[in-house]
C-alpha positions in Angstrom: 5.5 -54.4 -21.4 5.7 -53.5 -17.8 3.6 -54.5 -15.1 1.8 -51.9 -13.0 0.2 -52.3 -9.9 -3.5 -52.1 -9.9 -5.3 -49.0 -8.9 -6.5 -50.2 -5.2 -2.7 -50.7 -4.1 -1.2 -48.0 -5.7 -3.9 -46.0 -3.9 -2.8 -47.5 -0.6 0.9 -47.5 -1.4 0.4 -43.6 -2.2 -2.1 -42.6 0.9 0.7 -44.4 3.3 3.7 -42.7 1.8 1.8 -39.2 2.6 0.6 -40.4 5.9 4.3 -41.3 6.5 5.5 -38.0 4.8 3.2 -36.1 7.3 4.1 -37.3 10.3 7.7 -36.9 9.7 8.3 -33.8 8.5 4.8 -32.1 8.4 5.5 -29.9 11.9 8.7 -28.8 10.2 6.9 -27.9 7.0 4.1 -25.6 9.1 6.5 -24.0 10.9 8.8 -23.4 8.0 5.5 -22.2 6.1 4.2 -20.0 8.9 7.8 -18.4 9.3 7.8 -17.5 5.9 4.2 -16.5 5.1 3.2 -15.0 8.9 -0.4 -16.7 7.9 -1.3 -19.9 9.3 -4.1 -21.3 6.7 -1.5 -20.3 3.9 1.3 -21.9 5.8 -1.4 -24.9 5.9 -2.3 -24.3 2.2 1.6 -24.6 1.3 2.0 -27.8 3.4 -0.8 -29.0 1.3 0.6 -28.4 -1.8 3.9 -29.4 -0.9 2.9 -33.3 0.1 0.7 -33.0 -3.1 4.2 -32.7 -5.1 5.6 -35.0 -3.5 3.2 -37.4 -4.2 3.3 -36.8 -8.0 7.5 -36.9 -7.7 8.2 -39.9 -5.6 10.9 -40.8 -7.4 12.5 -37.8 -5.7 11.8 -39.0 -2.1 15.0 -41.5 -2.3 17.6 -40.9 0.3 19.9 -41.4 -2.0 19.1 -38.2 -3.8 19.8 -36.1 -0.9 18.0 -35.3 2.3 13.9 -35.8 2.2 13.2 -32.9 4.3 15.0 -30.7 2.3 13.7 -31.2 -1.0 10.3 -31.1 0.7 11.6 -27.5 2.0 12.5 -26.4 -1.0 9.7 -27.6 -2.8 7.7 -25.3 -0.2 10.0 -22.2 -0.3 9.5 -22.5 -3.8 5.4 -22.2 -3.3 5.5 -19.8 -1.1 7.9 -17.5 -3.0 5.5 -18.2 -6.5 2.5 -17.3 -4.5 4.1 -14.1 -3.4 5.4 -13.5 -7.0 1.8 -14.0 -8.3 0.0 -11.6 -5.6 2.6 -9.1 -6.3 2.3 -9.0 -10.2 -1.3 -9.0 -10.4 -3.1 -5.6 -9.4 -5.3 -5.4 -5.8 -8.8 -6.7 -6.0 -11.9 -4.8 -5.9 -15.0 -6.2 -4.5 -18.0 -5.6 -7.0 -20.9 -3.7 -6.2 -24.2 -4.5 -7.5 -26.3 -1.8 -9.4 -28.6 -1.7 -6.9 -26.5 -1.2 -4.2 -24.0 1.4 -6.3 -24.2 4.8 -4.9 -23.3 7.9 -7.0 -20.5 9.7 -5.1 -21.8 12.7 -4.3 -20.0 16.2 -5.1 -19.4 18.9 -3.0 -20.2 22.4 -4.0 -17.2 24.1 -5.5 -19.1 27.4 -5.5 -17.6 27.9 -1.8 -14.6 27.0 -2.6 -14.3 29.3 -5.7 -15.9 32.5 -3.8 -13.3 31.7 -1.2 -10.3 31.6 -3.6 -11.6 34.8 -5.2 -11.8 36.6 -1.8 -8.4 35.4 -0.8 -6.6 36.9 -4.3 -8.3 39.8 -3.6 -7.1 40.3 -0.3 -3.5 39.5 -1.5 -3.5 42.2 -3.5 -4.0 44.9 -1.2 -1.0 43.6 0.4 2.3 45.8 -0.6 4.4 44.1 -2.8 7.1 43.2 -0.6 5.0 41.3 1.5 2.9 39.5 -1.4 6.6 38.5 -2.6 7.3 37.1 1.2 3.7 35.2 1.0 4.2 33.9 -2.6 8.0 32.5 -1.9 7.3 30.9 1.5 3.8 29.4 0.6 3.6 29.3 -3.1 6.6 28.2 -3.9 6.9 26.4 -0.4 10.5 27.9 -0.1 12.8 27.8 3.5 13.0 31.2 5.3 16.6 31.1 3.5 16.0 30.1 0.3 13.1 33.1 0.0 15.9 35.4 1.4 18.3 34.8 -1.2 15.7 34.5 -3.7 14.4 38.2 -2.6 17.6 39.5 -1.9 16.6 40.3 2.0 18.0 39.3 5.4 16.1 36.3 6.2 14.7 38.3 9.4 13.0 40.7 7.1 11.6 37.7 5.6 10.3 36.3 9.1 9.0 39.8 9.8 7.2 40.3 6.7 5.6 37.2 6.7 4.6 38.0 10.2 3.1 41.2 9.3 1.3 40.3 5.8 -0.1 37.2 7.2 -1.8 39.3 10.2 -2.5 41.7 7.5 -4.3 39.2 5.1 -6.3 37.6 8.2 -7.7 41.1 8.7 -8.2 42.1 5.4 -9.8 37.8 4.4 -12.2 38.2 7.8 -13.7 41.5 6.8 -14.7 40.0 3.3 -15.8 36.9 4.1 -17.5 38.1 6.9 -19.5 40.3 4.4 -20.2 37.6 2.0 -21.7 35.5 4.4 -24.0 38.4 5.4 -25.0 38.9 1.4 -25.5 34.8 1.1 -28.1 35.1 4.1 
């Protein structure tokens, strides 16, 4: 059966291999973890958790394994890149609101909106249908001067022009009607 230490020196044995592990390679490990996570209290956090595996692997500690700092780096990249891993896969939290403090979002009127739309149509019709067609490609559709001129089978100056004209056209013809409505609503 083999002999273990008690608890009081393993304790010691274990606080002074940390203390040690700290003061030699703990400014590397903050630097390293604040390079890589641009946050200084997660960079601390990693460091943290980085000495805590160390202490639960000692065995890996040995020089003769390779180079202590480096398995304590990697050990820390590792962390860092699980941590990020984690916050990425999981979706954005929400703070929760309590009932009493939960506001109904309030709705705007569509009724504007609607009269508006139905005044707009309106006035688009009274438009000739070459420069409705102009309107509906370049806006609508959300075609290029060019594209609408091939589409319509114009010069794309004729399209400029139209556009000009129907859009000074449907301003004129939009004002006079909303203008009116806004007299009725009063």
């Amino acid at each position: 059966m083999a002999r273990t230490r008690p608890a009081t020196q393993r304790g010691a044995a274990d606080e002074a291999l940390i203390r040690t592990l700290y003061e030699q390679h703990g400014g590397a490990l903050l630097a390293y973890a604040v390079r890589l996570t641009g946050d200084r209290a997660a960079a601390e956090d990693a460091v943290q958790e980085t000495l805590i595996r160390a202490w639960r692997n000692p065995e890996a500690l040995t020089e003769a394994r390779g180079s202590v700092r480096s398995w304590l780096l990697t050990v820390e990249r590792n962390l860092i890149t699980d941590r990020f891993r984690a916050k990425a896969a999981r979706p954005a939290e929400v703070a929760e609101v309590s009932e009493r403090s939960a506001t109904v979002p309030v709705q705007r009127d569509h009724a504007e909106g609607v009269v508006e739309a139905l005044v707009m149509t309106e006035a688009l019709e009274q438009l000739s249908p070459e420069h409705r067609d102009v309107l509906r490609s370049i806006y609508f559709q959300q075609l290029s001067v060019a594209e609408a001129a091939e589409q319509l089978g114009v010069p794309a100056g004729t399209v400029k022009s139209r556009a000009h004209y129907a859009l000074r056209a449907l301003k004129r013809s939009y004002a006079g009607k909303a203008g009116t409505l806004k007299e009725v609503a009063v």
